[in-house]
N, C-alpha and C positions, 0 to 999 in steps of 0.2 A: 350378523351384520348384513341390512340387504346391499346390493349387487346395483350399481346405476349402469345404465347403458346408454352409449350413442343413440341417436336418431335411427343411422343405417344396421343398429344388431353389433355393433363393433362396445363390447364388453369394459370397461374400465376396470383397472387395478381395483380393490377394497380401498376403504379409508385410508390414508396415508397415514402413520406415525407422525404424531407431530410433539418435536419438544419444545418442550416452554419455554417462552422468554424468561431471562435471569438476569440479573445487574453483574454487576462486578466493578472492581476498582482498581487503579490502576496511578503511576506518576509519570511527570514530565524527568526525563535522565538526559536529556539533552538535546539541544535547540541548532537549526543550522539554516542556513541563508543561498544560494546561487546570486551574489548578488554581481558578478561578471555574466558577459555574454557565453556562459558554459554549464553545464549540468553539474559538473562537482559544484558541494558547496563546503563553507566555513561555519566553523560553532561562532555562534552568538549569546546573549543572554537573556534576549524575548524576541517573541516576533508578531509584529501585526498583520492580520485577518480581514481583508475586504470582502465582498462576497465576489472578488474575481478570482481570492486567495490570497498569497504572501506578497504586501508592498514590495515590490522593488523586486521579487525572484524570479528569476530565468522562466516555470513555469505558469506567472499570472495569468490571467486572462478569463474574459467567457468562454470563450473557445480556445480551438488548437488545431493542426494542422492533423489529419489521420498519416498514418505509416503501416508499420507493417505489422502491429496489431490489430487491423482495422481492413482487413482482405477485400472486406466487402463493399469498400468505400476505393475511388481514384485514391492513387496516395497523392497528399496533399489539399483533397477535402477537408472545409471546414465544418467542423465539428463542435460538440460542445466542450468545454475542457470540464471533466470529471477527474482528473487529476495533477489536482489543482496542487494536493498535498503529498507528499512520500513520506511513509511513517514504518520505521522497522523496531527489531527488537533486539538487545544485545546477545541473548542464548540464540538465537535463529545466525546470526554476524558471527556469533563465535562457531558453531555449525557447520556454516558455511567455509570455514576459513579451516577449519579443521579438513573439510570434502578436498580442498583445494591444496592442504599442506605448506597452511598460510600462518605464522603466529601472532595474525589479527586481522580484522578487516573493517576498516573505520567507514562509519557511517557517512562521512564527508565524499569517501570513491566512489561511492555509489549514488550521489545526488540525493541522499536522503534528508528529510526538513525536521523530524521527528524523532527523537529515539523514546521509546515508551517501555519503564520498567514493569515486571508485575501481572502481564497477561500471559500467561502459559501459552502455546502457539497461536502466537498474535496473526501469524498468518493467513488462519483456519476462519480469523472470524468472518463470520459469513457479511453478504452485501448485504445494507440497511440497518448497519450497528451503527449508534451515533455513539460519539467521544465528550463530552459533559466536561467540560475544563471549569477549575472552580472559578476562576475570574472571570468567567463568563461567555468565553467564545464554544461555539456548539460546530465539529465536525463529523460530517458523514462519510462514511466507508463505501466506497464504488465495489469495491473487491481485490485481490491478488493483484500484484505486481510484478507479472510474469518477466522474467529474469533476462537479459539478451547483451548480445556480443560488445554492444557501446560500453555500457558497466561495467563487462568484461574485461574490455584492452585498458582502463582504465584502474582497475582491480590489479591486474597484470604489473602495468606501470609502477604502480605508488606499491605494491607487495614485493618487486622484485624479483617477478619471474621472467626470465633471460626472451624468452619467444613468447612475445605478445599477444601472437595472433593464436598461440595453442592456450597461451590462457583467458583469452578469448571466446575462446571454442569451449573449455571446460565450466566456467563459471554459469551459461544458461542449465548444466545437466547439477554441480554443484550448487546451485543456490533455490532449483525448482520447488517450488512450496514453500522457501524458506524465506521470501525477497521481500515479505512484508507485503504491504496494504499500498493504495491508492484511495483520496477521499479530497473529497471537496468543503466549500464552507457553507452550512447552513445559517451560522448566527458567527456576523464579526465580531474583531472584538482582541487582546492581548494574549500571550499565552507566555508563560517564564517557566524559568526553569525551576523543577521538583513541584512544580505544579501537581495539586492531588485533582486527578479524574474519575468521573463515574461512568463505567461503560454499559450501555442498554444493548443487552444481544436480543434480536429478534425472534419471534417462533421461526421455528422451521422444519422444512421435509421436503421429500423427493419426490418430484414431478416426475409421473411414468405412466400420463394417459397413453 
């Protein structure tokens, strides 16, 4: 394997391992809305796809305000919204509720739009997987859904744990890796429920110029 080099002598990794793109498949197990001024939302039985995201949900839009996953921006810069959609999985929810000493944790506490059965740690899949809904709407995977104390007190609340603010505190280190996906719309369009999906996972590897 030859050996490529910077301009100034500075050496690069080898080839990087690259695995292959692969399909997989996957269903719709339940559909949910924000359709008040709050981030929990309500099951529903379909939901429509504009390319700002979900009619009528708490977070439509082309853009969005940055916070505090977003260090490098004022908070309250606007930005593009890339998470447009919240999509989890019920083994990662069950998981989670187990970390937490919870005997459930419903997708609704946690403002999720999605629940998707059938992807083995749906959390992992990497940014650039698109979602194939048979009816026709096409969504893209920004990435991880990094887990934070709003979810939390709100997880706390609707589970019944007495000190909000410690179950606040627990759910960002319980749910880390587990919180699901973030994704936007590439192709509008309906989506219902048991809906069957084809999921296109991208090549990938690690960048370690």
């Amino acid at each position: 394997m030859r050996e490529a080099t910077l301009p100034f002598g500075h050496p690069l990794d080898p080839d990087p391992d690259i695995v292959p793109a692969r399909k997989l498949s996957a269903r719709v197990a339940g559909l949910y809305a924000a359709v008040r001024d709050d981030f929990e939302t309500r099951e529903v039985e379909s939901l429509d796809f504009g390319f700002d995201g979900i009619q009528g949900d708490y977070h439509q839009g082309p853009t969005r305000r940055s916070g505090g996953r977003e260090p490098w921006y004022a908070r309250g810069t606007e930005i593009r919204n890339e998470r447009q959609v919240s999509i989890v999985a019920p083994d990662e929810l069950a998981r989670i509720a187990r970390n937490m000493d919870l005997a459930a944790i419903r997708p609704e506490w946690v403002g999720a739009n999605l629940l998707i059965d059938g992807l083995p740690m749906l959390s992992f899949l990497p940014a650039g997987t698109m979602l194939f809904f048979k009816g026709g709407t096409t969504l893209k995977v920004d990435g991880q859904n990094a887990p934070c104390r709003i979810a939390g007190r709100r997880v706390a609340e609707r589970g019944g744990i007495e000190d909000r603010e410690v179950g606040a505190l627990l759910f960002p280190k319980a749910a880390k890796r587990l919180r699901g996906l973030v994704a936007w719309v590439e192709k509008p369009g309906r989506i219902v429920r048991d809906e069957e999906i084809s999921v296109r996972v991208p090549e990938q590897w690690i960048y370690r110029a």
